[in-house]
TORVEX-833188 format. One record per atom (N, C-alpha, C): residue number from 1; atom name; x, y, z. Coordinates in Angstrom, 3 decimals. Each point is the difference from the previous one (the first is absolute). Layout:
- n  atom  east  north  up
- NUM  CA  X  Y  Z
...
END
This chain:
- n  atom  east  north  up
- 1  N  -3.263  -21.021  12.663
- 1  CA  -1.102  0.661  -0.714
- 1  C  -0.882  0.744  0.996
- 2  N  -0.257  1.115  -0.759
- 2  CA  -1.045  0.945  0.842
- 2  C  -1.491  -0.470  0.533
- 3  N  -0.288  -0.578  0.945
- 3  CA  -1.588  -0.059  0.044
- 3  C  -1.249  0.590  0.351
- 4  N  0.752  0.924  0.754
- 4  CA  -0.579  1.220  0.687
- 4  C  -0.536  1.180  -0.661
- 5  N  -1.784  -0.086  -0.318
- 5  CA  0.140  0.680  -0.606
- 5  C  -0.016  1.599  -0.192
- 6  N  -0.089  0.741  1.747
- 6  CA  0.379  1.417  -0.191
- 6  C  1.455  -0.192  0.048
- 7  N  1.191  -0.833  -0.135
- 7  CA  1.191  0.515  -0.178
- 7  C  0.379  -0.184  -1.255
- 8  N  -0.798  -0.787  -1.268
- 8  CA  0.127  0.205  -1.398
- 8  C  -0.649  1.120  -0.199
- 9  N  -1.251  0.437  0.414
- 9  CA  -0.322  1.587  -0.486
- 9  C  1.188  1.043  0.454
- 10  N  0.421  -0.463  1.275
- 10  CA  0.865  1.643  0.196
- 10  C  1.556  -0.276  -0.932
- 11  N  0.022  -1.357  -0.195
- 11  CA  1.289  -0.119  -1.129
- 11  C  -0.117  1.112  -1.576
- 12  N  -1.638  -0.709  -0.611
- 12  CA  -0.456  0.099  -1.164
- 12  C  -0.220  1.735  0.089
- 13  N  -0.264  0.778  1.187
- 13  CA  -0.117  1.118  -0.181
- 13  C  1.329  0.784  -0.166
- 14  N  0.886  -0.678  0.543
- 14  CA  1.065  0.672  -0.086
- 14  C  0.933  0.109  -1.082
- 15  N  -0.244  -1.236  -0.885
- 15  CA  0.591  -0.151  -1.418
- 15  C  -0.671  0.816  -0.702
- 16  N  -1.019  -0.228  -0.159
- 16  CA  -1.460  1.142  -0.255
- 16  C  0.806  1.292  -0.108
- 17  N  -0.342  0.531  0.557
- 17  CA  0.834  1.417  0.517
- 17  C  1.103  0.292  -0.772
- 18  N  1.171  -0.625  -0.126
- 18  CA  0.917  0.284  -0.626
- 18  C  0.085  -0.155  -0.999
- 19  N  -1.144  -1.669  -0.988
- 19  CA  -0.212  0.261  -1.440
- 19  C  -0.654  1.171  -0.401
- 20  N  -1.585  0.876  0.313
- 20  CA  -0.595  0.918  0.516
- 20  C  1.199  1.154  -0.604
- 21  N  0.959  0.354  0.693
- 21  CA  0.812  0.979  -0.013
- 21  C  0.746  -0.166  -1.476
- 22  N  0.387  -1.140  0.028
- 22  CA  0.703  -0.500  -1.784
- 22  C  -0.472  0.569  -0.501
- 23  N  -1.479  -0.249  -0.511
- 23  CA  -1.070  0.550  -1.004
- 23  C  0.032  0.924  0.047
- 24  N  -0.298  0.806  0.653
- 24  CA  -0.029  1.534  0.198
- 24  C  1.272  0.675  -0.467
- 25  N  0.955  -0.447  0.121
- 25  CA  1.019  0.653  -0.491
- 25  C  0.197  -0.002  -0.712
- 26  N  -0.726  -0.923  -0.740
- 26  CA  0.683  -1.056  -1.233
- 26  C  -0.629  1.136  -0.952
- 27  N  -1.208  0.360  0.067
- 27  CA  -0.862  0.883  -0.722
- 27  C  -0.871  1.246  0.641
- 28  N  1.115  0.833  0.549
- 28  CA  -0.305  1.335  0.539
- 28  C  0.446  0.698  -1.189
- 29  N  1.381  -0.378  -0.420
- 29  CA  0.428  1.029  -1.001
- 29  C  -0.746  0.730  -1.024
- 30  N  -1.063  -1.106  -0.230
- 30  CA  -1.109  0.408  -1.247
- 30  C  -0.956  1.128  1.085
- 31  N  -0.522  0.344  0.710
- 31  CA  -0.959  1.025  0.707
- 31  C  1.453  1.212  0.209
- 32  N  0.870  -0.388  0.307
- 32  CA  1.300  1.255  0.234
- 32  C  0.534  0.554  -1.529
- 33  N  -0.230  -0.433  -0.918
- 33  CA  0.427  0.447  -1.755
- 33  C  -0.344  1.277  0.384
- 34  N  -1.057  0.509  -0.160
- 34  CA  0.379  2.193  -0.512
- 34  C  0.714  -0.106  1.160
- 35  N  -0.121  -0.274  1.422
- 35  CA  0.892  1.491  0.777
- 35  C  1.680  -0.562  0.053
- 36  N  0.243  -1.150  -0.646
- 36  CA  1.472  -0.315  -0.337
- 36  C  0.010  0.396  -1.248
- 37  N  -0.269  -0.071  -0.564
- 37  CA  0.137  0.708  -2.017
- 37  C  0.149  1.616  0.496
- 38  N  -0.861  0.625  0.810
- 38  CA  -0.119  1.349  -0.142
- 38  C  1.613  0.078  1.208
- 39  N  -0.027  -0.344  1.387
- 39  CA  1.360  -0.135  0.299
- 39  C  1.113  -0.166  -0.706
- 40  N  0.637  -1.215  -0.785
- 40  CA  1.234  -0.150  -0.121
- 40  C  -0.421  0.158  -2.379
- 41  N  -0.488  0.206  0.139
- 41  CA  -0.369  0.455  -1.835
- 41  C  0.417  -1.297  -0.690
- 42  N  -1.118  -1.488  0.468
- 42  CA  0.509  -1.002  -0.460
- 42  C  -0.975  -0.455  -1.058
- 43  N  0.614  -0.323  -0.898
- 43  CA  -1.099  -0.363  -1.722
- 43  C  -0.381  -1.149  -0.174
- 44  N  -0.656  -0.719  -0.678
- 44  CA  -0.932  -1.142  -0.468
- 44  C  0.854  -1.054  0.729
- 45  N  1.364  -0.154  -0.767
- 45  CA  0.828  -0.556  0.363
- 45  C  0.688  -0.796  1.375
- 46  N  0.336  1.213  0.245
- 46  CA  0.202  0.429  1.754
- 46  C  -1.208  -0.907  1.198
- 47  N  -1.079  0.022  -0.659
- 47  CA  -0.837  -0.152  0.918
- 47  C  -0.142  -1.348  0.037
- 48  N  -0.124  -0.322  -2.065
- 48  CA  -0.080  -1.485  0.425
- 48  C  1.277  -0.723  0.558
- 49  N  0.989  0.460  -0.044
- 49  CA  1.482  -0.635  0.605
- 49  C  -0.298  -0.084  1.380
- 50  N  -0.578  1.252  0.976
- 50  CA  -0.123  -0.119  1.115
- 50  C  -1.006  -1.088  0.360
- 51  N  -1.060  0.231  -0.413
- 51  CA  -0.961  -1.264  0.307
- 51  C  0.515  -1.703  -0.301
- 52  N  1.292  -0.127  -0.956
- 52  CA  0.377  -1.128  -0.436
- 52  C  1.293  -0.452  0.937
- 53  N  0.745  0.911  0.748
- 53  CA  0.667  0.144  1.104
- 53  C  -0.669  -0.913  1.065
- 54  N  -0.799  0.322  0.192
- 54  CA  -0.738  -1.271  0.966
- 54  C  0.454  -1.648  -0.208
- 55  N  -0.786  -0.287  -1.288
- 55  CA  0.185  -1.145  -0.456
- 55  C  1.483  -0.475  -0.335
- 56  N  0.501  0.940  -0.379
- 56  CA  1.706  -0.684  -0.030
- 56  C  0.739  -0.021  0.763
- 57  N  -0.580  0.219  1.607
- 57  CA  0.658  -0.585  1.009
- 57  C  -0.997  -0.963  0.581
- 58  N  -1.341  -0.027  -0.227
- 58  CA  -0.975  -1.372  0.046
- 58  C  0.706  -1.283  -0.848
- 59  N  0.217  0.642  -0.898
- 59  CA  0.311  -1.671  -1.022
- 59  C  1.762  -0.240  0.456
- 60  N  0.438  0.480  0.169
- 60  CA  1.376  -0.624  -0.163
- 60  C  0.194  -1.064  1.242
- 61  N  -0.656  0.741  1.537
- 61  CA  -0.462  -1.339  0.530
- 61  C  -0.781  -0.941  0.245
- 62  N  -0.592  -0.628  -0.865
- 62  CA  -0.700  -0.585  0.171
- 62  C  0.234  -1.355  0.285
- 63  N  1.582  -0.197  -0.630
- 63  CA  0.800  -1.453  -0.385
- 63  C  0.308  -0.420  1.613
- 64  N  1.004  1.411  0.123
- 64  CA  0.726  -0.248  1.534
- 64  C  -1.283  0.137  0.934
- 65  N  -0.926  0.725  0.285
- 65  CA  -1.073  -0.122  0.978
- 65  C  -0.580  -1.545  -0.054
- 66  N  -0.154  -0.937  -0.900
- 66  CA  -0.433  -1.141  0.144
- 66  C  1.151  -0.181  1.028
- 67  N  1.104  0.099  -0.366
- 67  CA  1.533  -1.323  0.658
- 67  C  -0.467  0.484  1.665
- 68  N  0.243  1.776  -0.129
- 68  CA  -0.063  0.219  1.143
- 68  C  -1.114  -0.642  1.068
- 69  N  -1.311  -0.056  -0.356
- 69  CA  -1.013  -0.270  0.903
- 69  C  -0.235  -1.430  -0.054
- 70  N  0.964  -0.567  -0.763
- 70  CA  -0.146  -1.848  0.594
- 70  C  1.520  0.057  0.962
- 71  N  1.031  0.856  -0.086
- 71  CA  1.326  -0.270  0.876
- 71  C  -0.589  0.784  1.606
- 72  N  -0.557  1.315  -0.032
- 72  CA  -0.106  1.091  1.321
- 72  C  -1.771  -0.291  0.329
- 73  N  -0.775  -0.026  -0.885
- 73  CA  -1.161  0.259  0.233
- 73  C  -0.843  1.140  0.332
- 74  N  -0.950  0.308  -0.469
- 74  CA  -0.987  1.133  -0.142
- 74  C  0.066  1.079  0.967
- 75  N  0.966  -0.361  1.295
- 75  CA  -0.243  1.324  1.192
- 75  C  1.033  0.648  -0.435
- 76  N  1.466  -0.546  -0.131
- 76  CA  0.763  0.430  -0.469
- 76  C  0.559  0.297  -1.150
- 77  N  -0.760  -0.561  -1.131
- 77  CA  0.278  0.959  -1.679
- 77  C  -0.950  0.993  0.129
- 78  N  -1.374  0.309  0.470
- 78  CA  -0.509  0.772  -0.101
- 78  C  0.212  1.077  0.722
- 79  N  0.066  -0.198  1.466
- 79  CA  0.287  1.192  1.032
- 79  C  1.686  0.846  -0.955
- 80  N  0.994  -0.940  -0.082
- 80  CA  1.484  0.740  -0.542
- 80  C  -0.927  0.252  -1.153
- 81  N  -0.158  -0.081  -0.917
- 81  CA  -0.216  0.861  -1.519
- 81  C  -0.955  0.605  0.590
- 82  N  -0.941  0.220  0.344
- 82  CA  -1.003  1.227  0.369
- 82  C  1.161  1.241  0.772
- 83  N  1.102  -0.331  0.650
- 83  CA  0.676  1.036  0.054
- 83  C  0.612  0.657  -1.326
- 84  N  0.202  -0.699  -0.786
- 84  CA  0.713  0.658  -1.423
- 84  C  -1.162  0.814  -0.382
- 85  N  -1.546  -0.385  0.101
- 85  CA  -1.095  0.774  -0.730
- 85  C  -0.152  1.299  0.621
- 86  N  0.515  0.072  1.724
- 86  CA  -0.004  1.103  0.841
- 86  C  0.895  0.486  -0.314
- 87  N  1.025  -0.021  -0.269
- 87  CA  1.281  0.771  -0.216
- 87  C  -0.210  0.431  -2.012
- 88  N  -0.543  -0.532  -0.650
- 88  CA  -0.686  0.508  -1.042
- 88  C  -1.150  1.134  0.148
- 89  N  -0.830  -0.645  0.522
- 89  CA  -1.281  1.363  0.566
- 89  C  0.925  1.370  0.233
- 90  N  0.427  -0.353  1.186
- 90  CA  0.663  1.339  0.220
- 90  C  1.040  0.750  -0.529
- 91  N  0.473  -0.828  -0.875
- 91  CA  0.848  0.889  -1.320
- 91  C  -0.870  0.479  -0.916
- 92  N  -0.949  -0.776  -0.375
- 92  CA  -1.189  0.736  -0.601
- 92  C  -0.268  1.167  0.233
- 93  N  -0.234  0.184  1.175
- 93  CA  -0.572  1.024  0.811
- 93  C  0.539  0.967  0.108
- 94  N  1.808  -0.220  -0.223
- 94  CA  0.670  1.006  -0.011
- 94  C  0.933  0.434  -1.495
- 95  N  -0.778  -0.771  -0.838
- 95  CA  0.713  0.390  -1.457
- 95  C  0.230  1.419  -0.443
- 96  N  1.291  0.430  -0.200
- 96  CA  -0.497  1.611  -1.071
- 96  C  0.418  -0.448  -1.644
- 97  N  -0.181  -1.194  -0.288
- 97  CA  -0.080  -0.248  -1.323
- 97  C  -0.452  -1.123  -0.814
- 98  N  -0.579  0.084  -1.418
- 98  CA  -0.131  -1.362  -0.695
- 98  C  0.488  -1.502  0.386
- 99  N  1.479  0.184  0.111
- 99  CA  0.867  -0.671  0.188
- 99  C  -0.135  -0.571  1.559
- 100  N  -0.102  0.876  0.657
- 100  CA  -0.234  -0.664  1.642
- 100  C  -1.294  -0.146  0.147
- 101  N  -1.002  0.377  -0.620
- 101  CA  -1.372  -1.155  -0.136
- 101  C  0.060  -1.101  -0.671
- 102  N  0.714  -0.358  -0.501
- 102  CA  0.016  -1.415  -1.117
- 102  C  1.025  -0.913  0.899
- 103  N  1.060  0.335  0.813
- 103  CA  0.665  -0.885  0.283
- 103  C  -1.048  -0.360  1.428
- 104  N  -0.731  0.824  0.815
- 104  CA  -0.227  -0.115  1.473
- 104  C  -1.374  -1.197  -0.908
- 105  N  -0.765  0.389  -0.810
- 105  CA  -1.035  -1.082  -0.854
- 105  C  0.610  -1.224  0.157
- 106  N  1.200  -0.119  -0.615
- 106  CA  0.248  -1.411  -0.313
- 106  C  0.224  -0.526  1.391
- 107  N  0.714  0.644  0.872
- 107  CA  0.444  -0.820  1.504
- 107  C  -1.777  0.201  0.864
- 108  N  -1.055  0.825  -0.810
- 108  CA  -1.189  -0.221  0.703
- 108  C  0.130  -1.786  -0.532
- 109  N  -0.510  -0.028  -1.051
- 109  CA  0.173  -1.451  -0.551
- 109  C  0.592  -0.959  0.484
- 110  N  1.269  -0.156  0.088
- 110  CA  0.822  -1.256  0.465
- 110  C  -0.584  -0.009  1.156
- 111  N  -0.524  1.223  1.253
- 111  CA  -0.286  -0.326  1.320
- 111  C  -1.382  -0.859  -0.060
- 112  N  -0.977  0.506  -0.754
- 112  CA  -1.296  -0.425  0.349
- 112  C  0.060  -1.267  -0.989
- 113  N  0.937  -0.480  -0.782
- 113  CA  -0.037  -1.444  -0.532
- 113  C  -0.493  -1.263  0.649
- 114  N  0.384  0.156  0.952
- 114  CA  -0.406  -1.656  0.851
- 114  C  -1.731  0.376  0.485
- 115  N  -0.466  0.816  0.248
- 115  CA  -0.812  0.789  0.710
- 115  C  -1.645  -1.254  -0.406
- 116  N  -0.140  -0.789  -0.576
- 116  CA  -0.943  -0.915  -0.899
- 116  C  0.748  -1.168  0.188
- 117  N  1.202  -0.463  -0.673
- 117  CA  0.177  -1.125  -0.042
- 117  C  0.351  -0.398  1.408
- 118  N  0.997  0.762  0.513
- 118  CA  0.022  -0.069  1.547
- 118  C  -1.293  -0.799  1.289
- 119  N  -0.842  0.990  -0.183
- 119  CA  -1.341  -0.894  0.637
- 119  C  -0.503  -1.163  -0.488
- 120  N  0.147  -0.009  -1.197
- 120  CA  -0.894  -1.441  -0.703
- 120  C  0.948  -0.848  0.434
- 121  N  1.532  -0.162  -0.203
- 121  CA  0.650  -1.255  0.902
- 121  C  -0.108  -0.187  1.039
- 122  N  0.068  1.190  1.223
- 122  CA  -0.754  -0.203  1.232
- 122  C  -1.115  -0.846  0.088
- 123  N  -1.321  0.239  -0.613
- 123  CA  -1.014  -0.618  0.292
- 123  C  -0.066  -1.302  -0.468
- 124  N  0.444  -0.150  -1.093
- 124  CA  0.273  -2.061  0.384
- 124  C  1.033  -0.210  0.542
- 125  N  0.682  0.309  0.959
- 125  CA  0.486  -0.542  1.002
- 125  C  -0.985  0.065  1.378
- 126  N  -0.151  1.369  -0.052
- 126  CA  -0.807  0.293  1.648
- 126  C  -1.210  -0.264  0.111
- 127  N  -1.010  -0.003  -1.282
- 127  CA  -1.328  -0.014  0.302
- 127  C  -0.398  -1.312  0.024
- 128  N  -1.038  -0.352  0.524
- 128  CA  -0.856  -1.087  -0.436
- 128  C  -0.503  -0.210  -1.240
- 129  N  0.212  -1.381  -0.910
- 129  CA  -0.833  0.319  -1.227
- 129  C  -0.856  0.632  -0.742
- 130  N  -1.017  -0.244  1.846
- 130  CA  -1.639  0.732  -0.872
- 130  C  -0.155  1.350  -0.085
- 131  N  1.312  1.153  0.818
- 131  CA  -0.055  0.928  -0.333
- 131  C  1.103  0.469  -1.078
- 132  N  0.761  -0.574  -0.544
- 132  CA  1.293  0.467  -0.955
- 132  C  -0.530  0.454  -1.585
- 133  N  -1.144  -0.687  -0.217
- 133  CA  -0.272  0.843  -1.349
- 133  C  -0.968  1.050  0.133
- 134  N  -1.092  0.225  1.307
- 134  CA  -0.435  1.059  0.590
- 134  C  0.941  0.958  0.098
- 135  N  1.042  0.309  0.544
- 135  CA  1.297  0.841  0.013
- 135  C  0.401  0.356  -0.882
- 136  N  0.504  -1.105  -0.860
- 136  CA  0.255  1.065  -1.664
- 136  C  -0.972  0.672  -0.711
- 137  N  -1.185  -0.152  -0.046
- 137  CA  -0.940  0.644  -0.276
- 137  C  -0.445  1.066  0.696
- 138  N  0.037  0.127  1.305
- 138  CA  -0.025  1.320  0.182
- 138  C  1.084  0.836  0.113
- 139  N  1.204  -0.270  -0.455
- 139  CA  1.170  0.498  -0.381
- 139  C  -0.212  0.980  -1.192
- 140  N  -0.720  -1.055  -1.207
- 140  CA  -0.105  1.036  -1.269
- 140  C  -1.106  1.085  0.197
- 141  N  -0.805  -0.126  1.381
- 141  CA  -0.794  0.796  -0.019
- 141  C  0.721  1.329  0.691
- 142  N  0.614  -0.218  1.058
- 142  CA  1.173  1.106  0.813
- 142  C  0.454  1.011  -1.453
- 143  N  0.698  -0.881  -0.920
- 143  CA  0.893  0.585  -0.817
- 143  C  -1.084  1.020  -0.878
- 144  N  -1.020  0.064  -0.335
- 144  CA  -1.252  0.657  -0.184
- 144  C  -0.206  1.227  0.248
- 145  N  0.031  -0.356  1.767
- 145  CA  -0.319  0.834  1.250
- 145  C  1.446  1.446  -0.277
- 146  N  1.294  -0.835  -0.624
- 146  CA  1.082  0.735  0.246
- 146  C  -0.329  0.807  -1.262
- 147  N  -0.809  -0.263  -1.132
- 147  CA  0.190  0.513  -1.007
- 147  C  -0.945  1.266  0.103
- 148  N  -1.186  -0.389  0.078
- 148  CA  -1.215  1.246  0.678
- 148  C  0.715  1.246  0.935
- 149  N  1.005  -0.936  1.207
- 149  CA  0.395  1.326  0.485
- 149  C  1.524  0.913  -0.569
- 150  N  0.480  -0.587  -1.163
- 150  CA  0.558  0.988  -0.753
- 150  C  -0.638  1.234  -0.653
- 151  N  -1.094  -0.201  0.052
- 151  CA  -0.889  1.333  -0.395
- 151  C  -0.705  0.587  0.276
- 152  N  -1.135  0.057  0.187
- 152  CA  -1.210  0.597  0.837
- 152  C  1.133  1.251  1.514
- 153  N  0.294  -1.472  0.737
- 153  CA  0.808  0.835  0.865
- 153  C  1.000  0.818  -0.182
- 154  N  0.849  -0.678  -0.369
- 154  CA  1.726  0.939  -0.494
- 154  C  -0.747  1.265  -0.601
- 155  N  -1.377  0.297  -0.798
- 155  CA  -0.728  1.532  -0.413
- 155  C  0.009  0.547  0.691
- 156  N  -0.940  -0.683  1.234
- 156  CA  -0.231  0.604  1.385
- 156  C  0.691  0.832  0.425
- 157  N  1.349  -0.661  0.446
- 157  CA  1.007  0.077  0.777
- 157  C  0.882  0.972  -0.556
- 158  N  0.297  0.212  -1.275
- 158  CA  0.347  0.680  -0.656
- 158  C  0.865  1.343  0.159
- 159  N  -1.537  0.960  -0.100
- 159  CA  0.118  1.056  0.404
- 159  C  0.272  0.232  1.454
- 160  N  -0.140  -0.412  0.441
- 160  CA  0.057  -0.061  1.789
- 160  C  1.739  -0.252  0.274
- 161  N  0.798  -0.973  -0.348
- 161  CA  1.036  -0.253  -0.087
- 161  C  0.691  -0.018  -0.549
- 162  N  0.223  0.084  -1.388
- 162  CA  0.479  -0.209  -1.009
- 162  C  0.792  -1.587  -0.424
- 163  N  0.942  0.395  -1.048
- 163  CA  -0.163  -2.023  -0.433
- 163  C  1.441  -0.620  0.595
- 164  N  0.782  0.996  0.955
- 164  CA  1.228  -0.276  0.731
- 164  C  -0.257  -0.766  0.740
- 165  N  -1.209  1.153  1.148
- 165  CA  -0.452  -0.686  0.846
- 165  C  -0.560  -1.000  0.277
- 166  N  -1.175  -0.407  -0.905
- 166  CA  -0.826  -0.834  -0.344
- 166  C  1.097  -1.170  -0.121
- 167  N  1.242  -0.101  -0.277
- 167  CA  0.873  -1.119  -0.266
- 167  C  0.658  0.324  1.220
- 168  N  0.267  0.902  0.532
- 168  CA  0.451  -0.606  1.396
- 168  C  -0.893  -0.646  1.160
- 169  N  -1.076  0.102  -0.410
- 169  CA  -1.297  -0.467  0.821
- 169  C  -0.016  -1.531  -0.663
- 170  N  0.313  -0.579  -0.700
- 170  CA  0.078  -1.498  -1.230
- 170  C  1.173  -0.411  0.915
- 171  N  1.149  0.832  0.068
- 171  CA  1.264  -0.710  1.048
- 171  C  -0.423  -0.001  0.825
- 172  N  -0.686  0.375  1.135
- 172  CA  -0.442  0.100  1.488
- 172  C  -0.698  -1.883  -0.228
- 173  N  -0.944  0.199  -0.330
- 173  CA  -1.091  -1.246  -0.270
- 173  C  0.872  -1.273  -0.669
- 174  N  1.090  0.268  -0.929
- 174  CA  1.031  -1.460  -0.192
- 174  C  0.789  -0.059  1.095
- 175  N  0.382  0.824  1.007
- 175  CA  0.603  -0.030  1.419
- 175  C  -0.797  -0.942  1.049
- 176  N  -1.379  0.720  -0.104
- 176  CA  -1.121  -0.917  0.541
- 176  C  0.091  -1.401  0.011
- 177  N  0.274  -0.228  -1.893
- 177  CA  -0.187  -1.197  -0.405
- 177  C  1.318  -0.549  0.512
- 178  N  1.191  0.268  -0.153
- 178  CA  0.961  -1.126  0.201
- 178  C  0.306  -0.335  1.552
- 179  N  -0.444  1.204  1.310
- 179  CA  -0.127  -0.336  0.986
- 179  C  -0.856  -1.573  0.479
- 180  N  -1.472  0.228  -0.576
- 180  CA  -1.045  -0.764  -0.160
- 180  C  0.521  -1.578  -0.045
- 181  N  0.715  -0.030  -1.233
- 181  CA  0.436  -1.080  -0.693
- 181  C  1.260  -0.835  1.020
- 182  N  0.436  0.997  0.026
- 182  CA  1.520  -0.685  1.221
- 182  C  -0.343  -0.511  1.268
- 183  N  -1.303  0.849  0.548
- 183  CA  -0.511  -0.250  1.210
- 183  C  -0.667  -1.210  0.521
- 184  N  -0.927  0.000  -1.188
- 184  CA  -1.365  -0.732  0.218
- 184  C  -0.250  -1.634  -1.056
- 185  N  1.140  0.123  -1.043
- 185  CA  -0.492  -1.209  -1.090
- 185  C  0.976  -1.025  0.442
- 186  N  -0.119  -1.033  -0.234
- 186  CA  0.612  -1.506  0.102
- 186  C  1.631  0.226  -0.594
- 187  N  1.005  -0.698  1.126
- 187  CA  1.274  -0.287  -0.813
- 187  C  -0.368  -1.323  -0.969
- 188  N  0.885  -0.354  -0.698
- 188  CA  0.217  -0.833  -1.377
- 188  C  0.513  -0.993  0.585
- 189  N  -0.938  -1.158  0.430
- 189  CA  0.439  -1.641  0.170
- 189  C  -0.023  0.030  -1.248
- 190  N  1.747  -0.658  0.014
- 190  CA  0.606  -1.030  -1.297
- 190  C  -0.358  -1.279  0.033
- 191  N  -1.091  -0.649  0.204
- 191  CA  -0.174  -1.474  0.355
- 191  C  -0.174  -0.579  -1.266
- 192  N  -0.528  1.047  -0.856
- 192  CA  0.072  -1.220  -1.050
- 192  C  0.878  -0.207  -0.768
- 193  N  1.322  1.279  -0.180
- 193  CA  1.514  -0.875  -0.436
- 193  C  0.160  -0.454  0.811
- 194  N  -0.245  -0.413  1.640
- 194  CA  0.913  -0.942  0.763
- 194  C  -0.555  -0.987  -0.490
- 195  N  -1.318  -0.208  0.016
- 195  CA  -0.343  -1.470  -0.843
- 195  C  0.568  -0.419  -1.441
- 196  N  0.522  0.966  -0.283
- 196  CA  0.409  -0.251  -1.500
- 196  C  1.078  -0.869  -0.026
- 197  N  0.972  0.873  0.710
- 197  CA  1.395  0.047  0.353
- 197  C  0.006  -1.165  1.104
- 198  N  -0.955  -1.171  0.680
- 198  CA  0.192  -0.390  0.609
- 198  C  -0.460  -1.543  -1.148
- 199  N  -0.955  0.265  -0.870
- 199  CA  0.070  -1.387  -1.148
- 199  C  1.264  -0.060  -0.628
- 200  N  0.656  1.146  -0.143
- 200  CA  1.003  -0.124  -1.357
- 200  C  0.946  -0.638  0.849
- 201  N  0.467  -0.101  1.725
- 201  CA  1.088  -0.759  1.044
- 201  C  -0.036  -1.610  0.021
- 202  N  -1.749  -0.144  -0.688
- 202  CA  -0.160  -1.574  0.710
- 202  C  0.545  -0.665  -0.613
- 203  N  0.548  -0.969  0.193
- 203  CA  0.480  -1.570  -1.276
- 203  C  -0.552  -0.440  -0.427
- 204  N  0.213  0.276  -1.497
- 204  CA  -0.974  -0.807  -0.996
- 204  C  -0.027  -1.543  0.167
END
């Protein structure tokens, strides 16, 4: 367990960061509607499919992301699927159609899936008690933080770059993130299936 407590902040910032980026992606599409409607001539329909593209690669793992982050643990389901969300971004980025925005959505999704549950198993393992429900709580506040900057900014930024770029600038920063993550966060002691796996050996 973690006791240290600037090396749980530089953990917590770094999960931070990459949930942070989830959000944002999760709900940029809604501030990008006219200049993709006026781009690719997509209708009521279209739009809500694209925005629902997200979630149907959010929900489908949700089952296997549990298995995964009690078998590998949080550095490694999150850092590998944050590559699927990068390799989504940047198909995004490079769509010339309906069809290749809806599929690069859904693999945004499956990548940034663990991106929440991921850290919260981390922190009851790594943290100290008295900070583990401090952590999830400012978790839902991050995810907030990610939602505010789907808009205001991405306006900003906008005109200046347009909404390719602006998503290749989203891949740069999940690059950030999965470097971050590989570098700097805790490997996955299995100690507590070895304890498991070490009651189920004894003689009754």
């Amino acid at each position: 367990m973690i006791t240290k407590v600037n090396k749980s902040i530089i953990i917590f910032c770094i999960f931070a960061f990459g949930f942070l980026l989830s959000n944002l992606v999760r709900s940029i599409t809604a501030t990008l509607t006219p200049v993709l409607t006026y781009e690719f001539d997509l209708t009521a329909g279209n739009l809500g499919l694209l925005a629902g593209g997200y979630f149907i690669g959010f929900s489908i793992m949700q089952v296997p992301i549990g298995l995964l982050l009690d078998k590998f643990g949080p550095k490694k389901v999150v850092g590998y699927f944050l590559i699927i969300a990068l390799v989504g971004t940047i198909s995004f980025a490079l769509a010339k159609s309906f069809s290749g925005l809806l599929v690069s959505r859904i693999f945004i999704g499956i990548g940034v899936s663990a991106c929440m549950m991921g850290p919260l198993t981390g922190y009851r393992v790594w943290f100290a008690e008295k900070y583990q429900q401090r952590a999830n709580s400012w978790m839902l506040m991050v995810a907030n933080i990610g939602f505010v900057s789907s808009t205001l900014p991405v306006q900003i930024l906008l005109p200046y770059m347009g909404w390719r770029w602006i998503f290749i600038l989203i891949a740069i920063l999940i690059l950030i993130s999965i470097i971050l993550i590989f570098l700097f966060t805790p490997n996955w002691e299995q100690t507590e299936n070895s304890t498991i796996d070490a009651e189920k050996k004894k003689p009754s």
